[in-house]
N, C-alpha and C positions, 0 to 999 in steps of 0.2 A: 529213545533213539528217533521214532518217527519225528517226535515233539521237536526233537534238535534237527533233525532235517528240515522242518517245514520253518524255523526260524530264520534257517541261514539260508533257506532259498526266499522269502523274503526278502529276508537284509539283500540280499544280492539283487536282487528284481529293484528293489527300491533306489540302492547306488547307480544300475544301470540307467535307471527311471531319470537319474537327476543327472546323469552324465547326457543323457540324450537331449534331454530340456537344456542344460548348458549349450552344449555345440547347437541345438536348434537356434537357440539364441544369436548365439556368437554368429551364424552366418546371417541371421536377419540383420544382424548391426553393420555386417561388411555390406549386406545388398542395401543397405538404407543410405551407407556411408557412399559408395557406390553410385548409387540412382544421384543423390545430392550432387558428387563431383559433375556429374555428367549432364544434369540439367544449368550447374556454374558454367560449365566450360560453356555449355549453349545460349546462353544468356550472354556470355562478353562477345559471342559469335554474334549473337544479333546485335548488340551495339555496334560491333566493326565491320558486318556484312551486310545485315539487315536481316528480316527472315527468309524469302523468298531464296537466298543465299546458305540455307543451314543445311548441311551436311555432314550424315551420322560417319563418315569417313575420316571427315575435318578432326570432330568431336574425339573417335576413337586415337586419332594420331596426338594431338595435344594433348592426351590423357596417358599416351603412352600404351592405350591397348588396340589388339586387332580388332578389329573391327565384327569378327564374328564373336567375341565376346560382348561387346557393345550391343549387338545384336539379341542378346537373352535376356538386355533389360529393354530394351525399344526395340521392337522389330523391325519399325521402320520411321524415316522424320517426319510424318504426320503423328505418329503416337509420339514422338518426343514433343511436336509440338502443341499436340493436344495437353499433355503435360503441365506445356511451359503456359500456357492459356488459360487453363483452368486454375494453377498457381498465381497466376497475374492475377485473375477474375475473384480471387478468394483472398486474395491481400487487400487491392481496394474494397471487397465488401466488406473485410474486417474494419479496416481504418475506417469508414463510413459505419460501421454498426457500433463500434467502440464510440465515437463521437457523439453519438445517437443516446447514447447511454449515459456521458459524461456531460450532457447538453443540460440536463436534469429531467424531472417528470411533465406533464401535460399541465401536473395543475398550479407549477411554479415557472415554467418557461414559456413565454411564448410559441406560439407554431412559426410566425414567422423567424427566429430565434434558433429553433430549433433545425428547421431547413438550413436555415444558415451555414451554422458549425457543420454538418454531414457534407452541406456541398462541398464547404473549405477544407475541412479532411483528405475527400476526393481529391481535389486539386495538390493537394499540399502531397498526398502518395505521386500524382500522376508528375508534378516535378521533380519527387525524390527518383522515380523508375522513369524517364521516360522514354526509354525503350522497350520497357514491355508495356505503359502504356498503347505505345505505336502498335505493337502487337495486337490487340484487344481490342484499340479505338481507330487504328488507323486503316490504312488499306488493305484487302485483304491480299494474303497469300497466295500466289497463284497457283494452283492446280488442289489446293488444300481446303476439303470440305470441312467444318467443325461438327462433331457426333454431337447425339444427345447430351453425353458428358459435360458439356460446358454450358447447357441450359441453365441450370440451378445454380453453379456459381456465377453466373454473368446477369441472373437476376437480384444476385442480392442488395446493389445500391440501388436499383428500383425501389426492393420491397422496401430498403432504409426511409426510404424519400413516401413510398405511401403510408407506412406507420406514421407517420408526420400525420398527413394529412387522413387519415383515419384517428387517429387521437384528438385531434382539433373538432371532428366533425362528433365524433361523440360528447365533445364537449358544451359548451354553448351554444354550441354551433355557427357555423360559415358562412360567409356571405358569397354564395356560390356564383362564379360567373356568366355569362349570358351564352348560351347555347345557338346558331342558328338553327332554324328549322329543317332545312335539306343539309345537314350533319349528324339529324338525331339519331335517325338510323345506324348509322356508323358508331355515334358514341355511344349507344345501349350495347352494341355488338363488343367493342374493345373495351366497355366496363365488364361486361360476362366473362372478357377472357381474363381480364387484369386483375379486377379489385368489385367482385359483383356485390359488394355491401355498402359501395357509395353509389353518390349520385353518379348520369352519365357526365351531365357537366364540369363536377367536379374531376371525374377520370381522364377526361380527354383535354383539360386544360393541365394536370399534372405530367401527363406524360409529353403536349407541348415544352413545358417547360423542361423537360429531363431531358430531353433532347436541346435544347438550349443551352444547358448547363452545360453540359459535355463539347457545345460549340467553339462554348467563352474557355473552358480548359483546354480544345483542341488548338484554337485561337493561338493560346500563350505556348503551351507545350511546343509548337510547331514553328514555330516562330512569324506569327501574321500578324503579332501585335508589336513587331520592331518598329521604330520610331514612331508609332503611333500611341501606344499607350504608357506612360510611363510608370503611374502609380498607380502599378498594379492589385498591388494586397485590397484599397480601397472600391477600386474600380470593380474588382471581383464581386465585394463583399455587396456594394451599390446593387450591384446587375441581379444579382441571384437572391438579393431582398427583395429588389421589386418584382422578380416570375411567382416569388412567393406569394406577395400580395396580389399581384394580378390570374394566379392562378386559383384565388379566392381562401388562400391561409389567413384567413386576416378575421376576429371574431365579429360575429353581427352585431349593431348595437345595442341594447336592452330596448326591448320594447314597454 
């Protein structure tokens, strides 16, 4: 008899065990399904409003819920919009890390080649989104500081762009570009914080150019290349070949 007690209290323990795991379940799929609607709705709000315009009131009403509900998954519209930033920051670093990957390896593609494709990806996400582009690249939101949280995703098409340029430099190696002399300082300090296993020369001409990149994207995105540039896909490809080579992806010659 004890033996038959202690089975069935078991078997019991164990069905409750998997009922609880279910409903745990089942409500994480409602908060996940949940958070998703609610960063949709905030995302066609920023198309139609802009961000500085985003309102967890707006959101809850278009959603059909009050707003104090709304509130147990973002407290407030800076954590939604930290959210929607870190999502932005983590889809172009995908599309740029996939690219990166798909480019092929160091010892079959060129570096200049390689930069390439990662900028064009970039570009080619920030025309697919460019509202949350605007978000990420454009002007900031006003009153809205960005946390730590969005450091690490908002470096990753950095890190894309120096994997580049640290596989080239392992490689053959680079024909690095010229440094002036009252920059050195500077560019030994920003290679320590950036990529302290190249040169400074090479650091401080990559990150020139990463901020270039993103000029010629903001450029198009925004529209300042209306009747001025027309063939664009080329023009892109042109521009961010040559920060390549000029920013010393280019291999030395044999000596």
């Amino acid at each position: 008899m004890k033996s038959t007690r202690s089975t069935t209290s078991t078997g019991s323990a164990t069905s409750t065990g998997s009922t609880g795991g279910a409903v745990r379940g089942a409500r994480e799929r409602a908060r996940s399904e949940i958070t998703a609607a609610i960063k949709d709705e905030a995302r066609r709000q920023l198309a139609a409003e802009g961000a500085a315009k985003l309102s967890l009131r707006a959101v809850a009403r278009e959603l059909g819920m009050v707003s104090s509900a709304l509130y147990r998954y973002f407290p407030s519209r800076d954590e939604l919009l930290t959210a929607l930033i870190v999502d932005a920051y983590d889809a172009v670093g995908a599309a740029a890390e996939r690219a990166l990957a798909e480019a092929g390896t160091p010892a079959r593609t060129a570096p200049v080649a390689r930069w390439t494709a990662v900028c064009t990806a970039v570009r080619a996400w920030a025309l697919a989104h460019p509202h949350e582009y605007a978000l990420i690249y454009g002007s900031p939101v006003p009153g809205y500081v960005a946390p730590k949280a969005t450091v690490e995703p908002a470096s990753r098409v950095g890190l894309a762009l120096i994997t580049v340029a640290r596989d080239a430099h392992r490689g053959p190696g680079v024909a690095l570009p010229p440094l002036a002399a009252e920059l050195r300082q500077e560019a030994e300090r920003i290679a320590r914080d950036v990529a302290p296993d190249l040169p400074p020369e090479l650091v401080v001409a990559l990150v020139a150019a990463w901020s270039q990149v993103f000029g010629l994207i903001s450029f198009e995105v925004f529209g300042q290349f209306n009747r001025v540039v027309e063939d664009r896909d080329a023009f892109f490809t042109h521009s961010v070949s040559r920060l390549a080579r000029e920013s010393g992806l280019v291999l030395a010659p044999p000596r």
